[in-house]
Backbone as CSV, one residue per row, in Angstrom:
resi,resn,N_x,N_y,N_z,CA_x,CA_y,CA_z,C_x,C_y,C_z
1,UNK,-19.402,-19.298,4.632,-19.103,-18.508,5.815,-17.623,-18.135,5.822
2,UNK,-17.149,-16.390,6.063,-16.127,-16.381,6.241,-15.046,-16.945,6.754
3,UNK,-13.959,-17.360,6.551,-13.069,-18.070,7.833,-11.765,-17.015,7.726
4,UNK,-11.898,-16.531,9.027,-10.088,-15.561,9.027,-9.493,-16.627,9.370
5,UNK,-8.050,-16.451,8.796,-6.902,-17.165,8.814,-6.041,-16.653,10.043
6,UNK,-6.417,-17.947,11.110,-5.450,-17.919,11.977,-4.406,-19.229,12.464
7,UNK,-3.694,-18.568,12.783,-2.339,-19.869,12.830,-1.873,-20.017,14.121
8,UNK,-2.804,-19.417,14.926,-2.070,-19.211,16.195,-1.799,-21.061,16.938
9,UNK,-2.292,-21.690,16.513,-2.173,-22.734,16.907,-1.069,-23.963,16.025
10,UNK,-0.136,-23.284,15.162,1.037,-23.470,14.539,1.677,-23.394,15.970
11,UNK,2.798,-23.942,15.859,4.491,-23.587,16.823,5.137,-22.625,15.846
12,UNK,5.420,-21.656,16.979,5.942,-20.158,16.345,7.684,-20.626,15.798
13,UNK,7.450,-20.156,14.621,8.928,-20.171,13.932,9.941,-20.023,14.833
14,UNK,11.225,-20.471,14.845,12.667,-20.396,15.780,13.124,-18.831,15.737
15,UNK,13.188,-18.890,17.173,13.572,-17.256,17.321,14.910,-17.033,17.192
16,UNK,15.750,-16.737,16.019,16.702,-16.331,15.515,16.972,-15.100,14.090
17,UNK,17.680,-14.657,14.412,18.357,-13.946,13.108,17.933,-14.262,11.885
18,UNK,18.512,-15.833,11.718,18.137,-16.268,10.629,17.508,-16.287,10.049
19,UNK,16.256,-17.347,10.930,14.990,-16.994,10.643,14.285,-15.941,10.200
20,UNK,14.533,-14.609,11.064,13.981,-13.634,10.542,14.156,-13.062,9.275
21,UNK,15.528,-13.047,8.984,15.894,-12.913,7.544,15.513,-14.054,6.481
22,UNK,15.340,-15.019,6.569,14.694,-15.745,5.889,13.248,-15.409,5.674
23,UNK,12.589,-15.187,6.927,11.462,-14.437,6.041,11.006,-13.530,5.388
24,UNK,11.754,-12.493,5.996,11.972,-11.276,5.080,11.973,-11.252,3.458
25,UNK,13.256,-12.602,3.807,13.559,-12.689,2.352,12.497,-13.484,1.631
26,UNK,11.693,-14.420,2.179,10.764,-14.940,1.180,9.706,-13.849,0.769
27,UNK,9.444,-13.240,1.788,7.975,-11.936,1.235,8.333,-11.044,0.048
28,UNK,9.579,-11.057,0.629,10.394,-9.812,-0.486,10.403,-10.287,-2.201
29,UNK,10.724,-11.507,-2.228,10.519,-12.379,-3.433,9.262,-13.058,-3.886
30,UNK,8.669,-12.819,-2.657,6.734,-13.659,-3.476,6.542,-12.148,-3.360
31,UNK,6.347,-11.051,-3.081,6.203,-9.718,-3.338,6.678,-9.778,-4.659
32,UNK,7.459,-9.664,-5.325,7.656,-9.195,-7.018,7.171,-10.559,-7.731
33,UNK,6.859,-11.527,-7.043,6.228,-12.855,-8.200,4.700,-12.979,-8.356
34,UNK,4.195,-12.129,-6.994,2.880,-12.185,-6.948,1.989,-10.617,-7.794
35,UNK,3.239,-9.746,-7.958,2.845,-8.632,-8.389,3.034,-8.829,-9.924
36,UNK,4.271,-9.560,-10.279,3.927,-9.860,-11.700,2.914,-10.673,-11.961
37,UNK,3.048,-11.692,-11.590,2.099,-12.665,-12.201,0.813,-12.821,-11.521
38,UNK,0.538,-12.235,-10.600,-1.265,-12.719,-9.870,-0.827,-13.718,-8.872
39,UNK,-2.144,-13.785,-8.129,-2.342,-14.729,-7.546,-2.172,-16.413,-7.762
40,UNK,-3.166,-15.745,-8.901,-3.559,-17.544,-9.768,-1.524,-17.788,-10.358
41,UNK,-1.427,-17.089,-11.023,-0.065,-17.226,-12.007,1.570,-17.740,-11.183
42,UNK,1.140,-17.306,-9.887,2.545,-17.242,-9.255,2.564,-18.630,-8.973
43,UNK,3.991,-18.984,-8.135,4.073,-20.480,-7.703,5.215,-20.558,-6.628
44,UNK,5.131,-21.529,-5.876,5.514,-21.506,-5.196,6.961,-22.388,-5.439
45,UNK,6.806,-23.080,-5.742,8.254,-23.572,-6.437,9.329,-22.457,-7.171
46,UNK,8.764,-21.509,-7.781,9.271,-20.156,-8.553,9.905,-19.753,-7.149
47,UNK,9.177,-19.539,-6.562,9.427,-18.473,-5.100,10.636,-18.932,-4.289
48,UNK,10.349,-20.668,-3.983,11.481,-21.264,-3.156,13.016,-21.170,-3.654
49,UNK,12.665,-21.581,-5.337,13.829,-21.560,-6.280,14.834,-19.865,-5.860
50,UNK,14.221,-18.868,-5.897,14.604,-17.719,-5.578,14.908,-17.062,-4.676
51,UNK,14.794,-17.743,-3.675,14.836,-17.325,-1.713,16.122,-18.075,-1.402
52,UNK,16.687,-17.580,-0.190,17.667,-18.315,0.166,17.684,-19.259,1.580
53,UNK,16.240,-20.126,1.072,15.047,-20.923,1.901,14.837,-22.015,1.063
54,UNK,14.036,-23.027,2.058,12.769,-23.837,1.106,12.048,-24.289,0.663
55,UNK,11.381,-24.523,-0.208,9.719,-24.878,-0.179,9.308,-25.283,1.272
56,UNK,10.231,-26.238,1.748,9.225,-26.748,3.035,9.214,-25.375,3.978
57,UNK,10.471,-24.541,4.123,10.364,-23.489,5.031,9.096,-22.396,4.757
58,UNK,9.003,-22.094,3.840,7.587,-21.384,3.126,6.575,-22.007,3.512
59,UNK,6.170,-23.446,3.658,5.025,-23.579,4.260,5.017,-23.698,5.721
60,UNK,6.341,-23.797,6.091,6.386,-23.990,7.939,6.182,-21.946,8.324
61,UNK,6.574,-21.131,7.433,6.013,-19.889,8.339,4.877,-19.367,7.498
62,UNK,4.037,-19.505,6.701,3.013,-18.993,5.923,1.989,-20.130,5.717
63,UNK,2.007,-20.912,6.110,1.280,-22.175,5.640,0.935,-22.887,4.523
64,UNK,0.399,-21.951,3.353,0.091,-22.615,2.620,0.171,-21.062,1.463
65,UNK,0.079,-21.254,-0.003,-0.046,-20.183,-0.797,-0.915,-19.005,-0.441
66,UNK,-1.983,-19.176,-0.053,-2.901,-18.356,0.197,-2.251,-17.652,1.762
67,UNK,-1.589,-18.333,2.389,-1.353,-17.777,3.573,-0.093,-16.864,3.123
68,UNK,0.884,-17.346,2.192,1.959,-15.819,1.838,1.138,-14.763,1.235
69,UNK,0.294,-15.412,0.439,0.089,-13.967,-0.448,-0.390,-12.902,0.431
70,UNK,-1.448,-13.165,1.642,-1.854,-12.616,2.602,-0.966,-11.602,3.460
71,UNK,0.191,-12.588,3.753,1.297,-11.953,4.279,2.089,-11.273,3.472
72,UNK,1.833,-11.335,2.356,2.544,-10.249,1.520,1.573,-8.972,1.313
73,UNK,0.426,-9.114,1.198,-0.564,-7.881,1.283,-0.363,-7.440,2.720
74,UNK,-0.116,-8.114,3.878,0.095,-7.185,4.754,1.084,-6.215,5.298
75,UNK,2.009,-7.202,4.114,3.559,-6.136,4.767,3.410,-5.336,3.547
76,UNK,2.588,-5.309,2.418,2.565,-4.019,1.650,2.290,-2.668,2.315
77,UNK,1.017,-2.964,3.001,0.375,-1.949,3.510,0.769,-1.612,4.673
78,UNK,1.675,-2.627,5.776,2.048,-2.333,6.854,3.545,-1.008,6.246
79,UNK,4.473,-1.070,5.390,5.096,-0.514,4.946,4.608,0.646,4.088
80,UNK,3.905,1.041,3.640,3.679,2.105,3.528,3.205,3.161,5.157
81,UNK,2.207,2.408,5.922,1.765,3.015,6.662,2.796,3.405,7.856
82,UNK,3.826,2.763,7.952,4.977,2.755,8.546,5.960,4.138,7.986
83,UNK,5.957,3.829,6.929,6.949,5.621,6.085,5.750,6.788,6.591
84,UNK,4.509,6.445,6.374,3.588,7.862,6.661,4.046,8.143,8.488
85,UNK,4.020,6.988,9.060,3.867,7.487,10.351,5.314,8.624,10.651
86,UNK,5.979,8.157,9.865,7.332,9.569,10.348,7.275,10.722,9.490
87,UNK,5.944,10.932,8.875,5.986,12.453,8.354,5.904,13.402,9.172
88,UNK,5.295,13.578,10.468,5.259,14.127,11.599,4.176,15.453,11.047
89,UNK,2.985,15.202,10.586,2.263,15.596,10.440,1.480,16.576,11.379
90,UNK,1.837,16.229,12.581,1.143,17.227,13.457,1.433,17.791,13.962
91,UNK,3.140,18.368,13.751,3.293,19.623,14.057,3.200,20.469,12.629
92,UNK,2.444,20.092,11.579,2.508,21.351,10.335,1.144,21.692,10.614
93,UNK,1.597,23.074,9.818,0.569,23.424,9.788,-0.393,22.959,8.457
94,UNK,-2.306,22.908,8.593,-2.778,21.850,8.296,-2.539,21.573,6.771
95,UNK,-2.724,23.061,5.936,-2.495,22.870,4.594,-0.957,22.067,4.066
96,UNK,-0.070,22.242,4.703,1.274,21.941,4.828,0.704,20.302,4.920
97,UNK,0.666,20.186,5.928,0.805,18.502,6.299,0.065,17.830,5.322
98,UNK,-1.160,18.639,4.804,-1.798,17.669,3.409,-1.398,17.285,2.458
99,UNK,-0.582,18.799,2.131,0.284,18.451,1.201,1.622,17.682,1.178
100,UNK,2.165,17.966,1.987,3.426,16.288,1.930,2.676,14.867,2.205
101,UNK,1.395,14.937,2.863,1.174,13.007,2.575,0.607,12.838,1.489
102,UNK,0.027,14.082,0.889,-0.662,13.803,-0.655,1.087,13.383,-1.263
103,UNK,1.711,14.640,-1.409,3.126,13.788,-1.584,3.565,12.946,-1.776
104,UNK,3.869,12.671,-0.561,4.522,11.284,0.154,3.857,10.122,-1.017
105,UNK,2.285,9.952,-1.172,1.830,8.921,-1.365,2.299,8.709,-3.155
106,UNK,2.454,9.931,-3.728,2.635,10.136,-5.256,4.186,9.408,-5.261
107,UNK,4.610,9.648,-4.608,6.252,9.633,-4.440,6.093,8.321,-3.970
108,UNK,5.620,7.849,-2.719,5.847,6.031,-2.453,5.120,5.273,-3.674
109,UNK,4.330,5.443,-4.560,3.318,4.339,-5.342,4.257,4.336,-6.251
110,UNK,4.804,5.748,-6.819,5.953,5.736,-8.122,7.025,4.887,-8.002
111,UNK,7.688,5.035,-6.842,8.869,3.947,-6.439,8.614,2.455,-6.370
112,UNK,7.346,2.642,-5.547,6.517,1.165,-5.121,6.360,0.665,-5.796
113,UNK,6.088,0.176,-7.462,5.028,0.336,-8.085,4.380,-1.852,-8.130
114,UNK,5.026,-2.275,-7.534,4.826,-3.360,-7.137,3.325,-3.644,-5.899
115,UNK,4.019,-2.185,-5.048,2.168,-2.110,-4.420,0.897,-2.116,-4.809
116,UNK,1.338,-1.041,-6.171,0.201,-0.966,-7.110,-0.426,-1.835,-7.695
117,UNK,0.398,-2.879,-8.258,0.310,-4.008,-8.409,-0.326,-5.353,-7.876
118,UNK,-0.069,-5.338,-6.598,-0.549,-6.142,-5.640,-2.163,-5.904,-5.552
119,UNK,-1.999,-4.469,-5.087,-3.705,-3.706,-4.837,-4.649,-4.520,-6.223
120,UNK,-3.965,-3.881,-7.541,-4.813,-4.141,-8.327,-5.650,-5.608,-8.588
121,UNK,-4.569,-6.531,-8.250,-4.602,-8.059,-8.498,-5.261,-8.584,-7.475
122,UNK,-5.773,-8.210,-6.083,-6.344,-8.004,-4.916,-7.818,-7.766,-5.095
123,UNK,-8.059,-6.727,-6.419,-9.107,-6.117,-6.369,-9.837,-7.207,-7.803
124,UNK,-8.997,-7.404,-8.614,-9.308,-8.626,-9.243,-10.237,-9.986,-8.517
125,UNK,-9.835,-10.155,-7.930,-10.324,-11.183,-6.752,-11.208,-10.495,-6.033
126,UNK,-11.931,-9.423,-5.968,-12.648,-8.739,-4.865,-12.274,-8.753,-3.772
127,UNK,-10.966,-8.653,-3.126,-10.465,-8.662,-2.013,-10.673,-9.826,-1.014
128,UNK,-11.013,-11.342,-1.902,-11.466,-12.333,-1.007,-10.575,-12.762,-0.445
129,UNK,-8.900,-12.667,-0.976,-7.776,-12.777,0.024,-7.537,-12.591,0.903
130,UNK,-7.989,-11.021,0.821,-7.548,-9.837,2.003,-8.581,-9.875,2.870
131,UNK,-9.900,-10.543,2.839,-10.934,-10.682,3.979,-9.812,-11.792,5.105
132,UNK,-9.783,-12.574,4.667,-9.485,-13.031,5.546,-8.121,-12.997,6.685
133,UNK,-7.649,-11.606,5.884,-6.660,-11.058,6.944,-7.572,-10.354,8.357
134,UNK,-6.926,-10.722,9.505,-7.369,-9.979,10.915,-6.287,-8.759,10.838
135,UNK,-5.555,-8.439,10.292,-4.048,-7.418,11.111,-4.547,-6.366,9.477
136,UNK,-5.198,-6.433,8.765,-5.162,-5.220,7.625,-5.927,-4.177,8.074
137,UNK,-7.326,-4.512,8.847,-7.869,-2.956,9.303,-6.647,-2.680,10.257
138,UNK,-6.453,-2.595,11.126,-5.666,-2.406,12.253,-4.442,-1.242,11.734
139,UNK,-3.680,-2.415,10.347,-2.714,-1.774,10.053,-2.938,-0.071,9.265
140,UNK,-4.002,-0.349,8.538,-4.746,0.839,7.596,-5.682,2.202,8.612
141,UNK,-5.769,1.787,9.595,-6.832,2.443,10.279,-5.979,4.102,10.820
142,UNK,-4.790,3.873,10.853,-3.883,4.393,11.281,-3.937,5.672,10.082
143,UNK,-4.176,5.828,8.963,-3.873,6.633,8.038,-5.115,7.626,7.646
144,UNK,-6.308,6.535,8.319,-7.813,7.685,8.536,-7.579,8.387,9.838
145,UNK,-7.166,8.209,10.364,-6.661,8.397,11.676,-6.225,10.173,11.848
146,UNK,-5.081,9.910,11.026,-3.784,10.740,10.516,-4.850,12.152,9.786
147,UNK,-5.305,11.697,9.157,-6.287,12.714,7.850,-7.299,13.251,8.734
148,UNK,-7.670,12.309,9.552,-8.912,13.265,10.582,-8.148,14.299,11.185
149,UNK,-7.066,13.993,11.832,-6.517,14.414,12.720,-5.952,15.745,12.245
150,UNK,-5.640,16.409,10.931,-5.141,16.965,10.309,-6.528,18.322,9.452
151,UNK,-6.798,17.046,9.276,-8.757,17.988,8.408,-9.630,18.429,9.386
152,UNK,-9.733,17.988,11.023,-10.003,19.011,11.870,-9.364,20.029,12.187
153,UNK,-7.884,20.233,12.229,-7.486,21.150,12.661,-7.452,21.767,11.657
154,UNK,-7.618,21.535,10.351,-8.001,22.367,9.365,-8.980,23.185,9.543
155,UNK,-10.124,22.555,9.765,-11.284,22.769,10.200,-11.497,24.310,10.721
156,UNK,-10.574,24.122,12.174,-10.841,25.121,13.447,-10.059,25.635,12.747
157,UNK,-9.275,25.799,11.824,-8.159,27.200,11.606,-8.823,28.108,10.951
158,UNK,-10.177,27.457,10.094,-11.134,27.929,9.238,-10.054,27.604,7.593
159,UNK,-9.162,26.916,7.447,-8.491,26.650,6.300,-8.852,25.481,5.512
160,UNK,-9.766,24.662,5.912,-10.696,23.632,5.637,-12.120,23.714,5.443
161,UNK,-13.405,23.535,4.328,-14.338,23.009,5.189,-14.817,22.450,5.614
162,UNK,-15.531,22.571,6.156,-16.172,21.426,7.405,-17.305,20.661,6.099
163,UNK,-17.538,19.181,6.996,-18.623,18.216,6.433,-17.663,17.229,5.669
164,UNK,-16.571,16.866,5.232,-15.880,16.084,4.486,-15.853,14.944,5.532
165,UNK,-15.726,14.019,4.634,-15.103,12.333,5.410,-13.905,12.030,5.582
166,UNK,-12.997,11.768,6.215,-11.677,11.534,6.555,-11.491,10.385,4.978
167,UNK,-12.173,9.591,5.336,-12.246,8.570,4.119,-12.056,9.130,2.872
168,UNK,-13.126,10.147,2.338,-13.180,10.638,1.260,-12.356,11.300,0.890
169,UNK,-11.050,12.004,1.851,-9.885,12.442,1.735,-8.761,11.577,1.105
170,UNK,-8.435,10.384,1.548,-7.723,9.659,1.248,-8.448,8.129,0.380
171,UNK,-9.286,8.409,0.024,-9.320,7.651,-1.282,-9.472,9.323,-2.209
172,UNK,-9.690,10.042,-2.116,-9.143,11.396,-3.302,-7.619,11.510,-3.883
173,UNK,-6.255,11.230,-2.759,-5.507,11.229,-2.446,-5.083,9.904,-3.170
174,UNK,-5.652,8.675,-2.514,-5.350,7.495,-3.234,-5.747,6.881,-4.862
175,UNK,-6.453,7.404,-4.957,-7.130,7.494,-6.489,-6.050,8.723,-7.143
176,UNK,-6.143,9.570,-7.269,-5.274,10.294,-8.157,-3.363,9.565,-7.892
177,UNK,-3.139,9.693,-7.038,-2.027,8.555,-7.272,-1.962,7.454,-7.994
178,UNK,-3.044,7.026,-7.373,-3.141,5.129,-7.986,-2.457,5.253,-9.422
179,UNK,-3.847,6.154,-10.291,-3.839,6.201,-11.595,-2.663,6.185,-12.021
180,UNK,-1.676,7.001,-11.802,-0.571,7.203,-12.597,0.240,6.470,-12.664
181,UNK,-0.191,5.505,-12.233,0.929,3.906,-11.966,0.169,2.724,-12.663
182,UNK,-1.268,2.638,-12.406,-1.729,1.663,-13.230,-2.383,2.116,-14.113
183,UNK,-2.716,3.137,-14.719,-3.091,3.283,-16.072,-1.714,4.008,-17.089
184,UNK,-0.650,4.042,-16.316,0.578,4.709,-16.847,0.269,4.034,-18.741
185,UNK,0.578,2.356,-18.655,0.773,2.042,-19.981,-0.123,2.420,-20.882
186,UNK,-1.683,2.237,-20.172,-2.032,2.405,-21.813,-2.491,4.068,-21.925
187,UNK,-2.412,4.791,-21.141,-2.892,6.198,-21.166,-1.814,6.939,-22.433
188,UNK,-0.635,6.089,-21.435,0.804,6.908,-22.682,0.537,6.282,-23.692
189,UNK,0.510,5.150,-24.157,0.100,4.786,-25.306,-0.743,5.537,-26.123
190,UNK,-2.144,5.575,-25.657,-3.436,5.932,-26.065,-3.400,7.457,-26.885
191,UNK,-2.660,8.237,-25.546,-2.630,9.791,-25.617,-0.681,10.660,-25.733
192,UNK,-0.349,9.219,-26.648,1.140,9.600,-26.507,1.779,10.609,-26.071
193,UNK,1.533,10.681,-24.667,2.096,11.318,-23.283,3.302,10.348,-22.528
194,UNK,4.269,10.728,-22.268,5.354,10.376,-21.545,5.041,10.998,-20.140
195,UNK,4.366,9.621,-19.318,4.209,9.646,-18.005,5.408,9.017,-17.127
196,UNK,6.530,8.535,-17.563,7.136,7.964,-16.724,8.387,9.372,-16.812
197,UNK,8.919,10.324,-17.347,10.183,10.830,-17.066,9.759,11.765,-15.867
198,UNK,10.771,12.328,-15.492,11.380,12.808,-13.869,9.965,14.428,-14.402
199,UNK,10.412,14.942,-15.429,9.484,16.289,-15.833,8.354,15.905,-15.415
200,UNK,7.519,14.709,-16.239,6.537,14.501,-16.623,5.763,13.675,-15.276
201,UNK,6.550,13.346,-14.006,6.300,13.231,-12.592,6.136,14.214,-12.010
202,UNK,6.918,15.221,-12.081,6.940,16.582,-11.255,5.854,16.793,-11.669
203,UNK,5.331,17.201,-12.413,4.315,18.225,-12.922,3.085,17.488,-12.464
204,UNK,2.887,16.241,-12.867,1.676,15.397,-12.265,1.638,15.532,-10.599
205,UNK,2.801,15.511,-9.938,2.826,15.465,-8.816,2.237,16.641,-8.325
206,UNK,2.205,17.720,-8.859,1.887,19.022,-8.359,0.913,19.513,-8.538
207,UNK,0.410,18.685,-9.720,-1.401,18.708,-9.698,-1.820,18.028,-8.886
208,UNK,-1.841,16.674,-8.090,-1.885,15.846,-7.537,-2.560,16.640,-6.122
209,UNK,-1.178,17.361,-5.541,-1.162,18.233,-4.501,-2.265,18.901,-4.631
210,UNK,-2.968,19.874,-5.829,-3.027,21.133,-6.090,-4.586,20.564,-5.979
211,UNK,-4.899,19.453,-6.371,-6.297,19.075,-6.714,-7.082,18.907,-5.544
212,UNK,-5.949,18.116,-4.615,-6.303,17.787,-2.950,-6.615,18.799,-1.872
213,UNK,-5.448,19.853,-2.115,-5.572,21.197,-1.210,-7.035,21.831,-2.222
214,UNK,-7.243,22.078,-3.399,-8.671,22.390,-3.483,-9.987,22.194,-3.065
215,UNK,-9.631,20.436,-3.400,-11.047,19.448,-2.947,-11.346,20.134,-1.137
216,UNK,-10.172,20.314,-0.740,-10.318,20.317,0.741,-11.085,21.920,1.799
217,UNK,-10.759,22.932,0.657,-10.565,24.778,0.871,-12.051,24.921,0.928
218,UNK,-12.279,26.107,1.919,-13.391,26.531,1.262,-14.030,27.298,0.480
C-alpha cells in the first residue's frame, strides 16, 4: 500500500537565515550527486562532506535519504515551473506564446541538464520516489494549466485546431526537448553530429519550435 511521505509531525526546522541557506545549500549539492550518480549510487556522507552542514542536519530537515531525494525532485520541478510562470504568456498572442515556452523549455533543459538527469533516474525507478511526493501534482499542474489556457485561445482565433489535449501538447514539447539532452551522447557518437555547439543548438531549437507550432495549426 502506498504511503505519502509526510513529516508534518517532525518540529519544523529553526526559523532563521541560516537555516534557510543551509538548506538550500544541501538540495543544491544532493541535486548534482543524485543526478550523477542515481539514487541507489549517491550517499549521504558524500553530500554532508560537501554542504556547509551535517549529516545530522540532513536528516533533521529531510529525514532520511529517500526523503532528500524527494525534495530534490521537487525543487527540480518547482523551479522550472517557477521560470515558466514569468513568461507572461497571456498577453501574446497564441502562436507567439507557444512558441517562447516551447523555447523557454529547449533553453531551460540545455542549461539544466542536471534536471534531465534527475527525470531520467526517476523514471529508472518508475517514479516510485516521486509517488510518494503530495506537493509534485500541485507543483506541475500549473504548466497544463498554462497550455490550455493558450491552445484555447488558439482555438477561438481559429489559429489552432480544435480536439488536442493540453497534455499532449506538452509532453510534444517535453519529449523533443528531453531528447537532446539525454540522448545527446550517444546520438553524436552514433551519427557523428555535434549536438552540443551554440550552431548546432540554434538550429535544433528552431525545429523544436517549428515542429510544435505545426503539430498544433490547422
Amino acid at each position: 500500500m502506498r504511503q505519502d511521505r509526510d513529516l508534518s509531525d517532525r518540529p519544523a526546522p529553526p526559523r532563521n537565515p541560516d537555516a534557510e541557506s543551509s538548506r538550500r545549500n544541501i538540495l543544491e549539492v544532493a541535486t548534482a550527486e543524485f543526478a550523477a550518480k542515481g539514487y541507489s549510487g549517491a550517499r549521504i556522507d558524500e553530500i554532508a562532506a560537501r554542504t556547509n552542514t551535517s549529516k545530522r542536519m540532513i536528516y533533521y530537515y529531510f529525514a532520511d535519504k529517500e526523503g532528500l531525494y524527494v525534495a530534490v525532485l521537487e525543487e527540480a520541478y518547482r523551479r522550472i515551473r517557477s521560470i515558466e510562470n514569468t513568461l507572461d504568456l497571456d498577453h501574446l498572442e497564441p502562436e507567439e506564446a507557444l512558441a517562447r515556452l516551447a523555447g523557454f523549455t529547449f533553453d531551460y533543459q540545455n542549461r539544466n541538464q542536471d534536471f534531465i538527469r534527475l527525470v531520467m533516474v526517476e523514471n529508472i525507478h518508475n517514479g516510485a520516489h516521486l509517488k510518494k511526493s503530495r506537493a509534485i501534482h500541485d507543483v506541475n499542474v500549473t504548466a497544463i494549466d498554462k497550455i490550455a489556457r493558450l491552445y484555447e485561445r488558439g482555438v477561438a482565433a481559429g489559429r489552432f485546431r480544435p480536439g488536442l489535449d493540453p497534455v499532449d501538447i506538452h509532453m510534444t514539447i517535453s519529449a523533443l526537448c528531453f531528447f537532446n539532452v539525454s540522448n545527446r551522447a550517444t546520438f553524436s557518437l552514433i551519427f557523428e553530429r555535434d549536438m552540443d555547439s551554440a550552431a548546432a543548438l540554434e538550429k535544433r531549437r528552431a525545429i523544436v519550435v517549428e515542429t510544435v507550432l505545426r503539430y498544433v495549426r490547422p
